[in-house]
Each structure stands twice: as C-alpha cells, then as structure tokens.
N, C-alpha and C positions, 0 to 999 in steps of 0.2 A: 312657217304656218302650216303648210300640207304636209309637214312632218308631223307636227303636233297633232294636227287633226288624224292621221293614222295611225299615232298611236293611241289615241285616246279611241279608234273604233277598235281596234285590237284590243284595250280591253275594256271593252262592253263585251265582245263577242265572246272574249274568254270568261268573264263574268255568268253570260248566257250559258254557256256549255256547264260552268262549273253547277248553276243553279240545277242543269237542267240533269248531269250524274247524281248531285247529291240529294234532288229532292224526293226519289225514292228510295232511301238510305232513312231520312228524318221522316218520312209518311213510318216505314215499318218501327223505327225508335220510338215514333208514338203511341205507335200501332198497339205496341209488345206492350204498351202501363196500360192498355184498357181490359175491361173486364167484357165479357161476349157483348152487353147492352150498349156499353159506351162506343165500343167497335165499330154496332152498325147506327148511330144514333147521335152521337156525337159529334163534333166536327172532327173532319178527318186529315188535320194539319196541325193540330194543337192538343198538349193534353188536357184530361179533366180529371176525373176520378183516378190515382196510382195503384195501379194492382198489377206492378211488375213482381212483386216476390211472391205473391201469389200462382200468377201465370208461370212460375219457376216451378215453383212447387208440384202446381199438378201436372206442367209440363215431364219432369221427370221420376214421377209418380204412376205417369198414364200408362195401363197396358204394364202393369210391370215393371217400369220402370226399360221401357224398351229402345226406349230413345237413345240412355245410354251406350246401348248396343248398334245403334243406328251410326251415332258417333264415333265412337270403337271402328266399327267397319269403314266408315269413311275415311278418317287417320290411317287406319290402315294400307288403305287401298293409294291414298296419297302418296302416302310415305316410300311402299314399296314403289309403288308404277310410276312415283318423280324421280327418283332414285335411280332405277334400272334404266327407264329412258335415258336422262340425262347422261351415267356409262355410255352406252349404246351409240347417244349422240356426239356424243366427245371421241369413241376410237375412230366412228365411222366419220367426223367432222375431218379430222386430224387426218386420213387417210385420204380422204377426198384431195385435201387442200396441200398436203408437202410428200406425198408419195406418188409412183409412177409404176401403174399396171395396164395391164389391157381392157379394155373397154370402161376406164376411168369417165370419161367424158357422156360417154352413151349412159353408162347408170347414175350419171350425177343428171342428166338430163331427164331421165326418168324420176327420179328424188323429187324433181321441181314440175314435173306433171301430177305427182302423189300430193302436193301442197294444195291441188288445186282441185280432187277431187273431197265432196261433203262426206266428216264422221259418219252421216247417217246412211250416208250411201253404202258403204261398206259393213253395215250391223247384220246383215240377213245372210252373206255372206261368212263371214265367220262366226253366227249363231251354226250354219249349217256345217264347219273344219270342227267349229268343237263338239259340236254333237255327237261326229263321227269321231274323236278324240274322247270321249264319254265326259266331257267336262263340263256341261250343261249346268247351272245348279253350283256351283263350285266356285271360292275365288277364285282359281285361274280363269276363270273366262271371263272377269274383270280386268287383272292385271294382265295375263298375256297380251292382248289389243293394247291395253294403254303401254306397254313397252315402244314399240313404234311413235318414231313422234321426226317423219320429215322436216317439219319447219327448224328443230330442235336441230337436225344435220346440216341442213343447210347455215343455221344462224352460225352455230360454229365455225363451218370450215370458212365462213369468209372471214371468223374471227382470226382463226389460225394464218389465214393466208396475208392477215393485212400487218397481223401483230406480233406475230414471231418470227423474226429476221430466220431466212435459214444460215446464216452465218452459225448464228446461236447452237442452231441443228448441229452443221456439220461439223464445230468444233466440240462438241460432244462424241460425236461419232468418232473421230479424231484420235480421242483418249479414249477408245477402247467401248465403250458403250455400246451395246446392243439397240436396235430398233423399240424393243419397249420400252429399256431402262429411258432413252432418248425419251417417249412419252412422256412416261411417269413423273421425271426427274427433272426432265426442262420443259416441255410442253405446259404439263399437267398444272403446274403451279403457276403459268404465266394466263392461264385460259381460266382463270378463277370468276373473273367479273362475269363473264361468257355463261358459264359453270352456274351460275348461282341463278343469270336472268333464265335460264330454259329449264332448270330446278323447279323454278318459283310457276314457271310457265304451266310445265307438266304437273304440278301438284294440282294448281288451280282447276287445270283441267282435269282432275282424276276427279277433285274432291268436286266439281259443277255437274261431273256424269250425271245424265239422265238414261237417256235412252239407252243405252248398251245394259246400265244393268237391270233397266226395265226391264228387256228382251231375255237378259240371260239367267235371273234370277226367281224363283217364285221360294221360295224361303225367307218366311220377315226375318229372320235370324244371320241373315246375309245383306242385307238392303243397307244402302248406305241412304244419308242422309236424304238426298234427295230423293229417293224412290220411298220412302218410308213416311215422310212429311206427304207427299201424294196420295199413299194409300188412306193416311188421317184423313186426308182434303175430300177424298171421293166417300169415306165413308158417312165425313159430316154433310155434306152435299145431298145425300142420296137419305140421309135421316137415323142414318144406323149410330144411335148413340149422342144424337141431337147435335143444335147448333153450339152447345158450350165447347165445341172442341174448334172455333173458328180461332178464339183469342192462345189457345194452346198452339193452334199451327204457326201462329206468326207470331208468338215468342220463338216456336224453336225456329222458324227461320232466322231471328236475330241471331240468336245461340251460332248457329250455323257459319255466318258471315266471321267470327270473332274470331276463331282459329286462324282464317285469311286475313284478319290484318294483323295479327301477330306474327303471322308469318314475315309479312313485308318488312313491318318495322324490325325483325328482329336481324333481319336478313341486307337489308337496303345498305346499309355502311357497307357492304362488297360490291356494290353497284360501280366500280372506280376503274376507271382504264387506265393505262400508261404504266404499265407495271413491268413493260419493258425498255420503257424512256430511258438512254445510256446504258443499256448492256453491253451493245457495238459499238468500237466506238470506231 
C-alpha cells in the first residue's frame, strides 16, 4: 500500500514539473497564430483567430528580411563554438582522465572551481582581452569564449575514466600505436554517447547566448538570434515602429526554438552507453 501510494505521488509530481516546463512552450505556440490584437486581448492559453503564416511572412520580411541573418549567425556561431568546444573537451577530457603529468590533479582541481564561477562573471573581462586583441565587433569574440566549456572537460574525463578499460589503451599502445593514434582510434569512437551529450550541451549554449554577444557586438549584421529578437523588443516597447511588431517577436521566438529540437531528436539515438561492454575480456 505505501508503495503504491509513492508511486502514484511520484507521478503527480512528475506530471507537475512536466506541466510546469511545457506550459511556456504551448503559451508561445499559441502565442505565434495571434495577430498583434489577439495577442494582447485574447485569452492567453488558447487560440482564436490563426495568423500563423502571416506572422511568418512578415516575420521574415521585417527589416529586410534580417531575421534570416539573425539565424544564419546563430547556426553559425552554434555550429562552430559546439564543435571546437566539444574537440577541446574530448583531448582535454581524455588527458585528465588516462595520462600522467605534473600538476594533473592541481589543474584538474582548478577545472572544477572554473564550473563554479557565472558566464556573466567572466563577459567584462574578456570584452576587455579582446578589445586589446582588436576583436571587438567580430565573430571571434563570440566563438573564442564559447570554445571553453569546463563542465564539457570534466563530464568527459569521468566518462573516459569510468568507460574505457585501460587495458583497451594499453594493448593498443602494444601494437605500436602512438599516443593520438591510441585517441583517435580507440578512445575517440568509444566516447561517442559522451561526444554527442556536451555537443548538444555547447550548441545549446552558443545558440541561448545573450549577454556575451550583447556586450561584444553592435553590428545587426552579426547579432545572433537572441540579441536581435531584443533589439525588435526594445524597439516595439519604446514605440519605434509600433506595437504590430509584438506578434512578430514571438513567432520568431518559436522559429528560434525549432532548430533545438531538431537537433535532439536528430541527435538523441547516440545517447547510448556500453559501447564498451565486452571488449575485455
């Protein structure tokens, strides 16, 4: 009986949580079919009038058609700054976790005080490396920072340390193998599920930037998504070009979300561990 009954509060509470993620997910899906009047006027949980290909329309019409440039840049900046992290986190994972140098422990120590200080903390600071780097203004000063991505080193090397026997290692090494080939060729492909979750991690985070390239950009031509949907927001706010631009901002927000879950789903069948189950035997 107090079995039953805890699972059935278990899921209430997982019910509760799910309601409580997805129900600003279905406000903006509604959101994006109203037209500016239904938006503020209508009930704000349900649709009424559908003027979602409309809101498309002028959404990518608006300014030129700049949105698409908005998006462009944030793909971009995804793409490259999940990309190069992910590298990054994978040698320096790999390194941490089955190699043996001097002050291994002391920088890995350091790694996990880096996890624990705020993105934002760090923006003024290297607004001020790349200024002196004349990067100001520039993708680089979007992707270089988002290169970096401690949680990404550390998730690894515990992946490497738990999941690839060094047996595996050393009989590589064995038959003549070099120290990267050994990476590349046996690590690399066993650290895939790993690979894919701190991929997915660091995109997300490139493509959710606000504030870094708030700071580092004054160029609409460079603004990714999120700084660009803002600059819309402040200027509907403040009356530069009226309120019809409210039902524009939150279609492109939906627009915006779409790429991330395409990503997951495209991505999620790598999610699999035990990809070294019976190597050793």
């Amino acid at each position: 009986m107090n079995l039953r009954k805890g699972s059935a509060a278990a899921h209430v509470v997982m019910g509760l949580l799910a309601i409580y993620f997805l129900l600003p997910f279905w406000w903006l899906l509604v959101a994006a079919t109203k037209d500016n009047t239904g938006l503020f006027q209508s009930a704000s949980l349900w649709f009424s009038d559908f003027h979602l290909i409309d809101n498309l329309r002028i959404l990518f019409e608006q300014d030129g058609g700049v949105y698409l440039t908005w998006l462009r840049n944030s793909a971009f900046y995804a793409v490259v700054s999940g990309a190069g992290a992910t590298a990054i986190s994978a040698l320096a994972g790999y390194a941490f976790a089955k190699l043996r140098f001097p002050g291994r422990n002391a920088l890995f120590a350091l790694l996990l005080g880096l996890i624990m200080v705020p993105a934002t903390a760090l923006v003024l600071p290297t607004y001020l490396l790349m200024s002196q780097a004349n990067l100001v203004d520039t993708i680089w000063a979007v992707i270089l920072p988002s290169l970096l991505n401690p949680f990404g080193v550390y998730l690894l090397r515990v992946y490497v340390h738990d999941s690839i026997p060094d047996e595996m290692l050393e009989a590589a090494r064995i038959d003549g193998a070099g120290e990267f080939r050994v990476f590349t060729s046996v690590a690399l492909p066993a650290m895939k599920p790993a690979l894919v979750t701190v991929l997915l991690f660091s995109m997300v985070a490139s493509w959710n930037n606000f504030f870094l390239p708030l700071v580092m950009l004054s160029d609409d031509q460079l603004y990714p998504l999120t700084v660009g949907l803002r600059a819309w927001y402040m200027s509907a706010i403040m009356g530069n070009g009226g309120a019809a631009t409210f039902s524009v901002i939150v279609t492109g927000a939906l627009v915006a979300i779409v790429p991330l879950i395409v990503a997951f789903l495209m991505l999620q069948r790598y999610w699999r561990g035990g990809l070294t189950i019976g190597s050793v035997k």
